[in-house]
Residue frames relative to the residue before (quaternion, step in Angstrom):
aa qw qx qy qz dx dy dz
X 1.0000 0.0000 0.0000 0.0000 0.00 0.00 0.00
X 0.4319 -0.7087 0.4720 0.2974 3.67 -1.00 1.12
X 0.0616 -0.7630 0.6152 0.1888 3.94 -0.75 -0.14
X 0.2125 -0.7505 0.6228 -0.0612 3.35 -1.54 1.53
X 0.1627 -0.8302 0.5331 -0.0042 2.94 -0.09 1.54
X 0.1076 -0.8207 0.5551 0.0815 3.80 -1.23 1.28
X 0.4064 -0.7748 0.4535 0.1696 3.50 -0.73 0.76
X 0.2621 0.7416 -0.6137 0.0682 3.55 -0.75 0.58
X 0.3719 -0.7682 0.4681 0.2290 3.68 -0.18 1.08
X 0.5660 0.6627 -0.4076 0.2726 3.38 1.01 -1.37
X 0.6708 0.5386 -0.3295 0.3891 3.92 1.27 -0.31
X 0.5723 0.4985 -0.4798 0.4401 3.27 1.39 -0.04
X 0.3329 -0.6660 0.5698 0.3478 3.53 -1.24 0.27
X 0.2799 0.6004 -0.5903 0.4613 3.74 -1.45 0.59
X 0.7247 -0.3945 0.5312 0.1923 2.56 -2.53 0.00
X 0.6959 -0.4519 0.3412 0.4417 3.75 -1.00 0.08
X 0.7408 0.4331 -0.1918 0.4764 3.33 1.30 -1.09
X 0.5483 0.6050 -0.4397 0.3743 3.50 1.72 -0.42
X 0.6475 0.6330 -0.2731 0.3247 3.45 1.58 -1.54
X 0.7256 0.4498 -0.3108 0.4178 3.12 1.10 -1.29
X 0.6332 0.4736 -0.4081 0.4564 3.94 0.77 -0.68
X 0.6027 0.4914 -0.3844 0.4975 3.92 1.01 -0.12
X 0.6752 0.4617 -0.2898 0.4970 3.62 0.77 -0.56
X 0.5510 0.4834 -0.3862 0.5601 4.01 1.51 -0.57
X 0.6806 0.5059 -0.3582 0.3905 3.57 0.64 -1.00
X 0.5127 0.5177 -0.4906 0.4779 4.15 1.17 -1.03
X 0.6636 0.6523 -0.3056 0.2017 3.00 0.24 -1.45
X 0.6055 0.5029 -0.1060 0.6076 3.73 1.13 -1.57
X 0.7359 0.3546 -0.3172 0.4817 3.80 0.78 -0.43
X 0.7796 0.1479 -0.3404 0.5044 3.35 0.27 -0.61
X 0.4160 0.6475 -0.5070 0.3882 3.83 0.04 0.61
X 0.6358 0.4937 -0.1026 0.5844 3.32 1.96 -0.95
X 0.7900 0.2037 -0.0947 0.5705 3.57 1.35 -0.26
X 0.6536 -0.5668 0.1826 0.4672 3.40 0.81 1.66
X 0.2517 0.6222 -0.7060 0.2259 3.98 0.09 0.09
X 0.4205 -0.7150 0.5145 0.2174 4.20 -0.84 0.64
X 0.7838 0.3036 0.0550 0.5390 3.24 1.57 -2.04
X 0.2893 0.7160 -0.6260 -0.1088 3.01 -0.94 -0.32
X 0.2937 -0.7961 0.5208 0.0933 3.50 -0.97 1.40
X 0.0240 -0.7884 0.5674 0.2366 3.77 -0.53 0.33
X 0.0667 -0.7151 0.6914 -0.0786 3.39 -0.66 1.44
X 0.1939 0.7434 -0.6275 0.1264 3.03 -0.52 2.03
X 0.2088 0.8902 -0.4007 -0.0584 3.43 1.15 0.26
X 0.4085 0.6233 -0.5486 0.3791 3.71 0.78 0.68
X 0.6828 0.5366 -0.3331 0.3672 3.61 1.32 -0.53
X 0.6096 -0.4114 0.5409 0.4082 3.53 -1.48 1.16
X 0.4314 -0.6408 0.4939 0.3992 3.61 -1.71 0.43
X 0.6071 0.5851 -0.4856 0.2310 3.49 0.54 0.16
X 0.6425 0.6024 -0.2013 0.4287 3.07 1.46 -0.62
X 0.4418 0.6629 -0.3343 0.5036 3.51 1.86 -0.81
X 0.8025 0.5152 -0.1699 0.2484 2.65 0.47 -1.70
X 0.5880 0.5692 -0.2046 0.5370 3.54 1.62 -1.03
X 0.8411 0.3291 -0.1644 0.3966 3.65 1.13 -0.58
X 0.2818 0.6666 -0.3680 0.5838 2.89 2.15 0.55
X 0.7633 0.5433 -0.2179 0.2733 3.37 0.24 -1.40
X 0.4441 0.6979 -0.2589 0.4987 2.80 2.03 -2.02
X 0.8384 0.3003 -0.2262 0.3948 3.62 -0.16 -1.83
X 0.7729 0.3814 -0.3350 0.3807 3.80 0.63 0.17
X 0.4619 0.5391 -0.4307 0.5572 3.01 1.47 0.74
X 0.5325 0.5796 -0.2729 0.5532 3.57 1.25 -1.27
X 0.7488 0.4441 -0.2272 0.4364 3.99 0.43 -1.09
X 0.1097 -0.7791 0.6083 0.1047 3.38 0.92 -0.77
X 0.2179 -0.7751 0.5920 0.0340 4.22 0.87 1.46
X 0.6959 0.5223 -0.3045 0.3877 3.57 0.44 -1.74
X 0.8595 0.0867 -0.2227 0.4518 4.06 0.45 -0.35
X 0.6753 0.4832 -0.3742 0.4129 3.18 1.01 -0.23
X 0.4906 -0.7835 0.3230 0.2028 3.90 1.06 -0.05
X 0.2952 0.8095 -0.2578 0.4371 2.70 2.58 -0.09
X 0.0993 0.8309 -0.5338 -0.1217 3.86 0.06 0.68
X 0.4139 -0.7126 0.5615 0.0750 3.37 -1.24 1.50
X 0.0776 0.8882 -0.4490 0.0585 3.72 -0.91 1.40
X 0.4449 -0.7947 0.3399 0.2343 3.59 -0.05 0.76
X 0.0109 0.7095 -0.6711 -0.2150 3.59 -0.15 0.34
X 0.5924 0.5478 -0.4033 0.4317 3.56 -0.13 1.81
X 0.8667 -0.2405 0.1011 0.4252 3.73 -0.72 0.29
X 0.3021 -0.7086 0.4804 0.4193 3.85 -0.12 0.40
X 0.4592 0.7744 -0.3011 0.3144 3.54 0.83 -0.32
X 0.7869 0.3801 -0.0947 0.4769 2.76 1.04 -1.35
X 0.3495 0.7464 -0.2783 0.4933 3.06 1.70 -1.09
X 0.9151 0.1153 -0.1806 0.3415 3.32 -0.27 -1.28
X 0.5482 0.5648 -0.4118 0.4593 3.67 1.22 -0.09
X 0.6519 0.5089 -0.2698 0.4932 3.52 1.15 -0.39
X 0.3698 -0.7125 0.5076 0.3130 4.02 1.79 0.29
X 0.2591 0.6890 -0.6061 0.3014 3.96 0.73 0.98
X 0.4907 -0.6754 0.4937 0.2435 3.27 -1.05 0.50
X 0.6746 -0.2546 0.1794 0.6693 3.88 1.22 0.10
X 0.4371 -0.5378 0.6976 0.1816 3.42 -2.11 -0.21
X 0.6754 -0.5357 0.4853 0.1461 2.46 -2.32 1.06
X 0.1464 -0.8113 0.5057 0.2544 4.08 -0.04 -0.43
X 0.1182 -0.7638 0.6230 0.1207 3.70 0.73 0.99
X 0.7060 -0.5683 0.3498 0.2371 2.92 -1.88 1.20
X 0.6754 0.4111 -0.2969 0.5354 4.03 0.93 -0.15
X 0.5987 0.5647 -0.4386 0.3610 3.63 1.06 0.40
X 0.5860 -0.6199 0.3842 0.3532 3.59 -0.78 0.82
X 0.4990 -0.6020 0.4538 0.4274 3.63 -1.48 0.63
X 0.3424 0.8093 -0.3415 0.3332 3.56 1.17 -0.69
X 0.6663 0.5250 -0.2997 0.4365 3.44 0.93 -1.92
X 0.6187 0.5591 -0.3521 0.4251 3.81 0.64 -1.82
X 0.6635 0.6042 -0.2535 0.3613 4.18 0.63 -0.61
X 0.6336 0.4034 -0.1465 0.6437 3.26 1.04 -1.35
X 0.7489 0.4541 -0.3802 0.2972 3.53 0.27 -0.74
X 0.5960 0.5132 -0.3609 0.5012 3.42 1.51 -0.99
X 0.6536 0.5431 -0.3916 0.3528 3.55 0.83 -1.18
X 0.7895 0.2864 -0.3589 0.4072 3.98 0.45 -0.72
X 0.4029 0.5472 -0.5002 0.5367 3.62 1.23 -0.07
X 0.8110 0.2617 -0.3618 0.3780 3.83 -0.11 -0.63
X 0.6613 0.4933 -0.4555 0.3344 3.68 0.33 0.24
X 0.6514 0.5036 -0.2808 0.4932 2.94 1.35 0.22
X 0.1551 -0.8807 0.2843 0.3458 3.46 2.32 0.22
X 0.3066 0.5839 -0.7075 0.2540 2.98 0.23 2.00
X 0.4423 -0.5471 0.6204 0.3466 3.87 -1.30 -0.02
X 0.2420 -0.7116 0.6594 0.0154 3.39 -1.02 1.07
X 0.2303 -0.7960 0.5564 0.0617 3.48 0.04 1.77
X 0.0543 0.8054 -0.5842 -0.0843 4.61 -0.06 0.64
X 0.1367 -0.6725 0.7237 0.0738 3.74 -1.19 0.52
X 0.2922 -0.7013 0.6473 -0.0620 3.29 -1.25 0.83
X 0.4437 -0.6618 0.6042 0.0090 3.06 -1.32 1.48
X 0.1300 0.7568 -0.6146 0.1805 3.79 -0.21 1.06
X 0.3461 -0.7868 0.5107 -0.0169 3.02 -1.58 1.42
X 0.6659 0.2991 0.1607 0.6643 3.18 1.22 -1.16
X 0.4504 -0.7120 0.4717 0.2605 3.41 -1.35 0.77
X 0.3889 0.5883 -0.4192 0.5717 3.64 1.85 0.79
X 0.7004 0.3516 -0.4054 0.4706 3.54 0.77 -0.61
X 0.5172 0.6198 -0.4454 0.3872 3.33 1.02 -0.47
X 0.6983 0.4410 -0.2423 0.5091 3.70 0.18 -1.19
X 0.6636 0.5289 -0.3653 0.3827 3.84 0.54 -0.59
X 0.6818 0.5332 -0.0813 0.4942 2.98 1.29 -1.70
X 0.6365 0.5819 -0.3966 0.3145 4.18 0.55 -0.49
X 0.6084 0.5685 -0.3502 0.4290 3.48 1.51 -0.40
X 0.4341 0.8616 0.0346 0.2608 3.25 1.73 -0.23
X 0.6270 -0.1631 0.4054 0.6450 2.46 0.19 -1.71
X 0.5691 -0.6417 0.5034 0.1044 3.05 -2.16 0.89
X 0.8350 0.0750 -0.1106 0.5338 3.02 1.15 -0.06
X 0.2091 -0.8224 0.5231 0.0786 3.97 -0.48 1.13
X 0.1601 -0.7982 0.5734 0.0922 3.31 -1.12 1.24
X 0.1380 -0.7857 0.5959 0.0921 3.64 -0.29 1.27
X 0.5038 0.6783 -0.5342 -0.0261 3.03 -1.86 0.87
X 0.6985 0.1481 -0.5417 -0.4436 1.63 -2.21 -0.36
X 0.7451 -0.5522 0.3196 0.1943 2.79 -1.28 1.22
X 0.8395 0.1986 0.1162 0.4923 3.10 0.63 -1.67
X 0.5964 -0.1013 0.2666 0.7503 3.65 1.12 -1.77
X 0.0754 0.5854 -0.7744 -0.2278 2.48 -2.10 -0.19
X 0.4274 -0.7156 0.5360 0.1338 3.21 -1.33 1.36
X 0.0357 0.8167 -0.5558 -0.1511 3.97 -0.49 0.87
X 0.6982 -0.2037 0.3860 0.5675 3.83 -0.89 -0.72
X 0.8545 0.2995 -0.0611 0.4199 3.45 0.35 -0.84
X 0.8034 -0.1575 0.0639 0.5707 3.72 1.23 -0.48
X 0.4630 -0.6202 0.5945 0.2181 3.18 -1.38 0.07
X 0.0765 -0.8133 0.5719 0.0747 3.59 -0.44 1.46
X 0.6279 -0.6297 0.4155 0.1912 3.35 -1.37 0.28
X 0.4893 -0.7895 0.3292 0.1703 3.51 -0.60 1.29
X 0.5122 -0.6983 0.3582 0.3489 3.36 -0.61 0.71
X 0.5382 -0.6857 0.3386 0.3543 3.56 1.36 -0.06
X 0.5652 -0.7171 0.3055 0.2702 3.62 -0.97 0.55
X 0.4792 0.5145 -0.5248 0.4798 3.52 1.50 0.49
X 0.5773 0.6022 -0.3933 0.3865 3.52 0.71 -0.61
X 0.5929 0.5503 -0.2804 0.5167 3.58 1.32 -1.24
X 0.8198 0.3633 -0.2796 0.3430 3.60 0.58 -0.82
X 0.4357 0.5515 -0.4799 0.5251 3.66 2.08 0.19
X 0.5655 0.6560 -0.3761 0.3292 3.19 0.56 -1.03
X 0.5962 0.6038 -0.2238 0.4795 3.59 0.84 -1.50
X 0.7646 0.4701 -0.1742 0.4051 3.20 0.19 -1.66
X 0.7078 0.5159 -0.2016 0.4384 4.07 1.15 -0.76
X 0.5539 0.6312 -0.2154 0.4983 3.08 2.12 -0.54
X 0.2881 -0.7287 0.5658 0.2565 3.45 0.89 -0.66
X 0.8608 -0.1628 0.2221 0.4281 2.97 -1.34 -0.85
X 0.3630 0.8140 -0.2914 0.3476 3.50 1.54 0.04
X 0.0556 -0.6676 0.6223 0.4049 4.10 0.39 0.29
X 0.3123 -0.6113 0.6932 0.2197 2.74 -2.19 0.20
X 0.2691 -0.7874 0.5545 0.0132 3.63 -1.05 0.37
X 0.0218 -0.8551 0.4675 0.2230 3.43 0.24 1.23
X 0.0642 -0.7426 0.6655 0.0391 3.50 -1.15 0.06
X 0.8361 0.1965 -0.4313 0.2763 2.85 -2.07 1.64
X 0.8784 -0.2123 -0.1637 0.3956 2.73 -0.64 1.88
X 0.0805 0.6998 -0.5752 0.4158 2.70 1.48 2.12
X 0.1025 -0.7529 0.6494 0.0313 3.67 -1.51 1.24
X 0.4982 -0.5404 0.3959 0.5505 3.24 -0.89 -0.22
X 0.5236 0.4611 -0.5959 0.3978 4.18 0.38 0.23
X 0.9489 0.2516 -0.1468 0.1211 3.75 0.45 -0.76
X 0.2810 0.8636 -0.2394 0.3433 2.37 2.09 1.33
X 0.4561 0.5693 -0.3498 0.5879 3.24 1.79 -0.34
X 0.5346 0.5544 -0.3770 0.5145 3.91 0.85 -0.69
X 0.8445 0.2687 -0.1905 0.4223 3.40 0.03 -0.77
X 0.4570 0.5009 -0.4545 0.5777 3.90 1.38 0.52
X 0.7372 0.3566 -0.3804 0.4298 3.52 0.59 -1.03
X 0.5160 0.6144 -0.3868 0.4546 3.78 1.10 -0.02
X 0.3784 -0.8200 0.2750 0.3298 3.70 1.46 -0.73
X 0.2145 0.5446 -0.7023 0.4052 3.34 1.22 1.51
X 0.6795 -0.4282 0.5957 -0.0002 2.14 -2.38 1.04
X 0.7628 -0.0883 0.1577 0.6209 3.87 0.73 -0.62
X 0.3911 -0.6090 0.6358 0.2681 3.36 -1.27 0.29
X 0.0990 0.6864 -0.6907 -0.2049 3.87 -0.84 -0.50
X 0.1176 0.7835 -0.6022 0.0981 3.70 -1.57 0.15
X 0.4486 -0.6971 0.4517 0.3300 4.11 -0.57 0.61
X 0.8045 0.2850 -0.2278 0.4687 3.74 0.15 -1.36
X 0.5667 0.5568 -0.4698 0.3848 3.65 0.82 -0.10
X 0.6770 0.3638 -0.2874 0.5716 3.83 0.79 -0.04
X 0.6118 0.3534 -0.5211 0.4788 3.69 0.36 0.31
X 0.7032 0.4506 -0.3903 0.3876 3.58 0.52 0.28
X 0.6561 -0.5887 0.3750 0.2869 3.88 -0.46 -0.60
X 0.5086 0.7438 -0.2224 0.3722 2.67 1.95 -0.68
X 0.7231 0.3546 -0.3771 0.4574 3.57 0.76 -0.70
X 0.2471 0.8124 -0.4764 0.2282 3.86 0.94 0.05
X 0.5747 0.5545 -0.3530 0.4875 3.87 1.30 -0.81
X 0.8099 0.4639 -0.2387 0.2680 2.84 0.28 -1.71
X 0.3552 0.6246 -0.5381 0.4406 4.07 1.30 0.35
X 0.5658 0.6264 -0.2786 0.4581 3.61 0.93 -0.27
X 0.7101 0.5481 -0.1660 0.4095 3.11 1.11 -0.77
């Protein structure tokens, strides 16, 4: 089973600088213990500051031996000055973006690895010309500031799969480690999720 790690610092407690040197440090750990992805979705940050804590986590990851690829849900620009391995394509981001990003990543003869945020089994089809990998949800929940919405369920997860082709899928929201085996036998490719990796718990499921 693949694993897609998501960043959100706001869960570390601390200062700005405690959150971000705790989020460099996740990074350096699970990069060391088979995690495939790991997205950094800070997009409250100024780009200079992205950019400085991008770098941090791909130095901290070390992409080149650990195999751990590092992706930005954020500017290709930054992406590539920050030695990331590609970007995330959040669901409000033109198709346009996935183009430019591969184009300035390849003149520089890097591959520009893109995943894609997909809601619906329309974003799915829109989104496969795209991007190499598709994150569908939610599966189960999704937890905002304000509520907890309801998942589209795991037959959806397993159309989804099937519309993707050869595409992994990746379920997401309010994926644990009990109901990840649920969502392989459904036929994602990998699970991804934020608070499941700040904990130990998904540590079995490399086994899978």
């Amino acid at each position: 089973m693949l694993l897609y790690a998501i960043t959100q610092r706001s869960l570390f407690p601390g200062d700005e600088n405690a959150r971000q040197d705790a989020l460099i440090q996740l990074a350096r750990t699970l990069a060391r213990t088979g995690i495939s992805y790991l997205q950094i979705r800070e997009k409250d940050l100024p780009p200079a500051q992205l950019k400085s804590l991008a770098t941090a986590v791909v130095e901290a990851a070390h992409p080149e031996s650990t195999g751990m690829k590092v992706l930005l849900n954020g500017p290709a620009a930054i992406a590539f000055e920050a030695g990331c391995q590609g970007i995330h394509l959040a669901g409000d981001v033109p198709a346009e973006a996935a183009q430019k990003a591969r184009s300035l990543f390849a003149k520089a003869g890097r591959h520009c690895t893109i995943s894609a945020a997909c809601h619906s089994i329309e974003e799915i089809r829109s989104r496969v010309p795209l991007a190499d990998l598709l994150l569908f949800a939610p599966v189960f929940e999704k937890v905002t500031t304000r509520n907890v919405v309801s998942g589209v369920g795991l037959s959806a997860l397993s159309r989804s799969v099937a519309v993707a082709q050869e595409r992994p899928v990746f379920a997401l929201g309010g994926v644990t480690a009990t109901n990840a085996p649920e969502c392989k036998a459904a036929g994602a490719q990998g699970i991804a999720a934020i608070r499941l990796f700040l904990t130990p718990e998904w540590i079995p499921l490399l086994d899978e």
